[in-house]
C-alpha positions in Angstrom: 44.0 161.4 19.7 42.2 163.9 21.2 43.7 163.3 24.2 47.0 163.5 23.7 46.5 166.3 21.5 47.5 165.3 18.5 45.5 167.6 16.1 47.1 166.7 12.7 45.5 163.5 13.5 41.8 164.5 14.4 41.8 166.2 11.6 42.7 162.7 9.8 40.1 160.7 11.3 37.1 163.2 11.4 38.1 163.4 7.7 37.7 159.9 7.6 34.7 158.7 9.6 32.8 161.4 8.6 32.4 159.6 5.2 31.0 156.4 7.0 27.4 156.2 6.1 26.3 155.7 9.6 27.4 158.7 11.0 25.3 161.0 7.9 22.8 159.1 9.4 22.7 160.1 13.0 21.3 162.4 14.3 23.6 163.3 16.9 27.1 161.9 15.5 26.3 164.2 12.5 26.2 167.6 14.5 29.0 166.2 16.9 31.1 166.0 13.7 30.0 169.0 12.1 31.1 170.8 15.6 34.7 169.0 15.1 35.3 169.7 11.7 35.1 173.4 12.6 37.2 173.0 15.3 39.8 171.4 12.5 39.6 174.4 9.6 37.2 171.8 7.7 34.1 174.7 7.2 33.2 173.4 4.0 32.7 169.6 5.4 31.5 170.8 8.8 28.5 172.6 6.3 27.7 169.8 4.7 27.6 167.5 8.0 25.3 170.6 9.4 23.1 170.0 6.3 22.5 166.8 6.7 21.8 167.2 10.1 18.9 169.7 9.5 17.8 167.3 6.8 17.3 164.6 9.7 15.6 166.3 12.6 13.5 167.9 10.0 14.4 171.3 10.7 13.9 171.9 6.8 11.1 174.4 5.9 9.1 173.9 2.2 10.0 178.1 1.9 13.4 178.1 2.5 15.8 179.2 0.4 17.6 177.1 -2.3 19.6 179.7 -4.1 16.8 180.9 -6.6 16.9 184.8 -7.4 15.5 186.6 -4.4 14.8 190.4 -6.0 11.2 189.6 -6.0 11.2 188.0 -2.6 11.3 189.1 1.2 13.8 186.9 3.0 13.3 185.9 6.3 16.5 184.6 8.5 15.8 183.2 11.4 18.8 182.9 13.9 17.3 182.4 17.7 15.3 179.4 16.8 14.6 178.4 20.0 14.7 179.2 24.1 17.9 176.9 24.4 20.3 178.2 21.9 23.1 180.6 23.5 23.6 184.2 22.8 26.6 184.1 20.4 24.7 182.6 17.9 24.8 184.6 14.8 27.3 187.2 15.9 30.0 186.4 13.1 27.4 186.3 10.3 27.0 189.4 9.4 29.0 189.5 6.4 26.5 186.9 5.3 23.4 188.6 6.2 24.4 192.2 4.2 25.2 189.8 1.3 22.4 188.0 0.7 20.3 191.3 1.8 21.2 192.9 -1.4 19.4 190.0 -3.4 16.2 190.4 -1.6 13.7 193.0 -2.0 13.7 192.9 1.7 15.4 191.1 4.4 13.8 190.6 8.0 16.6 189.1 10.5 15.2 187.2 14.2 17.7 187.3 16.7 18.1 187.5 20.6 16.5 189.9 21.8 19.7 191.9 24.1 21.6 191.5 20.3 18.9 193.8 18.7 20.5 197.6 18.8 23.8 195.9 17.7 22.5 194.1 14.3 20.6 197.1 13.6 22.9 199.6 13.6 25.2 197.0 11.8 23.1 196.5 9.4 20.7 199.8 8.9 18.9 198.2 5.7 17.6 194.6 7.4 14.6 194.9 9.6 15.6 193.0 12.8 13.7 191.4 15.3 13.3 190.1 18.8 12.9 186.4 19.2 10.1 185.2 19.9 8.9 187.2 16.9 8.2 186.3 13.6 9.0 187.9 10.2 5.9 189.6 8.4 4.2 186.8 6.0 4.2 187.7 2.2 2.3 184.5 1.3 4.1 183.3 -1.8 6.9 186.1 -1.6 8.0 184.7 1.5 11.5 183.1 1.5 12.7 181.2 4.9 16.9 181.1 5.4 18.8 180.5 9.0 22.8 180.1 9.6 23.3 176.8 8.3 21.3 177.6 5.2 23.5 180.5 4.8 26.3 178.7 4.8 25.0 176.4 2.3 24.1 178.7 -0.1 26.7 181.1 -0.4 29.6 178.9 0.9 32.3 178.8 3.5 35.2 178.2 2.3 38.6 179.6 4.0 37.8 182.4 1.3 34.6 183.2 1.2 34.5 183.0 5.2 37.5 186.1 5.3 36.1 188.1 2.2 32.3 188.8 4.1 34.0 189.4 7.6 31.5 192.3 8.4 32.9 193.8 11.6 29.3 194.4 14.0 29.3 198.4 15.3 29.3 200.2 18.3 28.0 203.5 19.0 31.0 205.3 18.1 30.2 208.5 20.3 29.4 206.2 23.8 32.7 204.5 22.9 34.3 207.3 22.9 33.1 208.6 26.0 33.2 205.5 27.6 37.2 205.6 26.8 37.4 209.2 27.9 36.4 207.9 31.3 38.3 204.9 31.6 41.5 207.0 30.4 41.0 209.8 33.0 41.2 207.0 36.0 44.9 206.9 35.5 47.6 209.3 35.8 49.5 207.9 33.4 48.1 207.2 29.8 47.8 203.3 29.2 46.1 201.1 26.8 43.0 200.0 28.1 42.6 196.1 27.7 39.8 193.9 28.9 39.7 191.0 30.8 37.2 187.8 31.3 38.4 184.8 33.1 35.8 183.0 35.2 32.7 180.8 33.8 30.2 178.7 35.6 29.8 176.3 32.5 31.4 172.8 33.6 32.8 171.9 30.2 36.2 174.1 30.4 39.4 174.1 32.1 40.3 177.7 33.3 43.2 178.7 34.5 42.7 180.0 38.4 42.8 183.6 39.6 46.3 183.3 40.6 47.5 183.2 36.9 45.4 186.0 35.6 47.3 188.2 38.5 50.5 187.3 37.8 49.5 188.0 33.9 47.9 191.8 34.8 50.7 192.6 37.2 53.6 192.4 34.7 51.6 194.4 32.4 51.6 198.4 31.6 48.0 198.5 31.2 44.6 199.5 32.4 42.8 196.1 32.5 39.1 196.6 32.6 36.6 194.0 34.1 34.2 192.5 31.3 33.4 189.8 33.2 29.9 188.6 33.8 28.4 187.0 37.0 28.8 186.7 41.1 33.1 187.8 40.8 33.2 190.3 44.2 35.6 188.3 45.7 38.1 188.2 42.0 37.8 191.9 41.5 38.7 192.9 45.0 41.8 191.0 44.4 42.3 192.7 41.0 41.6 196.0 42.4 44.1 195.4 45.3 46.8 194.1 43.2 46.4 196.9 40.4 44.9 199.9 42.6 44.3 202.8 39.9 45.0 200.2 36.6 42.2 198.0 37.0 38.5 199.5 36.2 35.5 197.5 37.8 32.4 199.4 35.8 29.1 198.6 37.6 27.2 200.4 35.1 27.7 197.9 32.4 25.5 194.8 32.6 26.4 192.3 30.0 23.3 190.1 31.1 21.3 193.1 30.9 22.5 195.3 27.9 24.5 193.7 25.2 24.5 197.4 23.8 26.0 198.6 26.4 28.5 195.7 26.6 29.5 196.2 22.8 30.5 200.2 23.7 32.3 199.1 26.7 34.6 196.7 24.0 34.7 199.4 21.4 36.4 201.9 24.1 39.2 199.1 24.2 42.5 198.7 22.6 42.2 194.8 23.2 41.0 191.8 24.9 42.0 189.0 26.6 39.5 186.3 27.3 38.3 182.7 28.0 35.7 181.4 25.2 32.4 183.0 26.3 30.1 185.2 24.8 32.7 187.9 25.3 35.1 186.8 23.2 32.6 186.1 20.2 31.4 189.7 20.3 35.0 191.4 21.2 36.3 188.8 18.2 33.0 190.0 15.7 33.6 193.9 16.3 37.2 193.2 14.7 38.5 194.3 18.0 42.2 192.8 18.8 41.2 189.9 21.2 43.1 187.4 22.4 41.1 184.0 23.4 42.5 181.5 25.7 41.9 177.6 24.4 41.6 174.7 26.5 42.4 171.1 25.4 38.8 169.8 26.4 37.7 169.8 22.4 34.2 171.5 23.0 34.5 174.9 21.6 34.3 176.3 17.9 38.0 177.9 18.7 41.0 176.3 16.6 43.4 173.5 17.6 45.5 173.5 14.5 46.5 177.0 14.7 46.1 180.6 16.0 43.8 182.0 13.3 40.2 181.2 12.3 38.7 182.9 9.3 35.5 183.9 10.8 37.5 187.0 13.5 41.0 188.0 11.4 41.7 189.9 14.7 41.7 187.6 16.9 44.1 185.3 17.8 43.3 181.8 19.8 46.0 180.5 22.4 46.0 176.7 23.0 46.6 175.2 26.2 48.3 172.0 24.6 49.1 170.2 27.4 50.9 172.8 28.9 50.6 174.3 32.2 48.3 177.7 32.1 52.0 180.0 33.2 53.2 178.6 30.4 50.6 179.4 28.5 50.3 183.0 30.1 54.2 183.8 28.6 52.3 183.3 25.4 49.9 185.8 25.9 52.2 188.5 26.9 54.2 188.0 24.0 51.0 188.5 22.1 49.3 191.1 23.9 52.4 192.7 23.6 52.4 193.0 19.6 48.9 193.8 19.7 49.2 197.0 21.6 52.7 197.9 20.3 51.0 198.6 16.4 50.3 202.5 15.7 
């Protein structure tokens, strides 16, 4: 089914086999399932797979939090839980976190360490760490949470997911700056949209260079580079093709500075992206963003429609067995309505 793309009916059978006893009872056919049923809208079932899942490596801790009052207690919320876990983890959870901070007497939040500046200034009243660091210990007063226990404990319904949507902040004055500088490149006054097209990951199908020019050339816009990695060879062809409309900014190191990264996107009007670590952060400032799905059925992006609950700005775009111009027709359309609002 997944295949031939036929969604309605994933949705169907996950539904289905994930009530068969032997997948809530392995290891890896729990978490693959959990992974789909997000994929499907089901956050509610994908939770409970997640659970279970935790339950069976034994990822459980004897101080973790099972929904008892916490104004006496100093919670402790462990994201980056170890070296192999990317760098988006976490970034749509803030909602969550200044929720459950205001029923602790205080609230300690481990993350990556390049994500640091970003949560804090999100969220001014959670002391937040660098991973590999651990939270103070209060002995007794000491209460353990992560994501999935978050989820578990306050809920994720369709909802619950859109009512917390806490968008994460950039420095408002380097945006602004940043913008300022971008703007004065150009004669003409544009909207300044960015662009990420290339990963080295082998799991996704990416439309080649050749689409993303014919995309940026049609377009009234200043397109600014927020791609990561070895791309030389891509931007010269941007630059050539777009001359004083295309912005290559060298002092912006996404690998380096996520800080820096996150006032880059807040200078924009929108983005247009591949899944990446780009599109979570873009999608988790609230920032218009456009993300472009493939039919591969390996990232947290929606098949079943545009939307998910988690980023109410951004809008996913499917491949569904479609070829990637068609696709690209799509995106003008909706790039188009994006910058168009007042």
């Amino acid at each position: 089914m997944i295949k031939r793309k036929k969604w309605s009916k994933v949705k169907e059978l996950i539904i289905k086999v994930s009530e068969s006893t032997s997948i809530r009872k392995d290891k890896r056919l729990s978490i693959e399932f959990a992974h789909a049923a997000e994929r499907v809208g089901l956050y509610e079932l994908s939770t409970e797979l997640s659970v279970i899942n935790a339950k069976l490596l034994q990822r459980n801790k004897t101080t973790d939090w099972n929904g008892e009052d916490l104004s006496n207690k100093h919670l402790c919320i462990t994201f980056k839980e170890g070296d192999k876990q990317g760098l988006a983890v976490g970034l749509h959870m803030a909602g969550y976190i200044s929720e459950v901070s205001k029923k602790a007497a205080k609230t300690q939040l481990i993350v990556e360490k390049r994500l640091v500046p970003i949560f804090l200034r999100t969220l001014p009243n959670v002391k937040v760490l660098p991973y590999p660091e651990k939270c103070d210990s209060y002995t007794d007063q000491l209460v353990t949470s992560n994501m999935v226990n978050l989820w578990q404990n306050l809920g994720t319904s369709d909802k619950q997911i859109r009512s917390r949507f806490t968008p994460l902040k950039n420095d408002k004055i380097k945006s602004g700056e940043i913008r300022e500088q971008y703007l004065s490149s150009s004669k003409i006054k544009r909207p300044l949209v960015g662009i990420s097209w290339h990963s080295s990951h082998f799991g996704k199908d990416l439309p080649d260079i050749h689409h993303w020019l014919n995309f940026i050339c049609s377009f009234d816009c200043i397109f600014v580079n927020i791609q990561y990695g070895n791309i030389k060879s891509d931007v010269l062809h941007f630059k050539n093709a777009l001359q004083e409309r295309f912005i290559n900014d060298s002092s912006v190191n996404q690998l380096i500075s996520m800080d820096d990264f996150c006032n880059q996107l807040g200078a924009l009007d929108a983005v247009v992206t591949i899944s990446n670590t780009g599109a979570h952060l873009s999608s988790a400032m609230g920032i218009p963003t456009i993300v472009l799905r493939d039919d591969w059925f390996r990232r947290a992006w929606p098949v079943l429609n545009s939307k998910t609950p988690w980023y109410p700005n951004t809008i996913t775009i499917g491949k569904d067995g479609r070829q990637w111009a068609d696709v690209f027709t799509d995106v003008q359309q909706t790039l188009q309505n994006m910058i168009i609002q007042p």
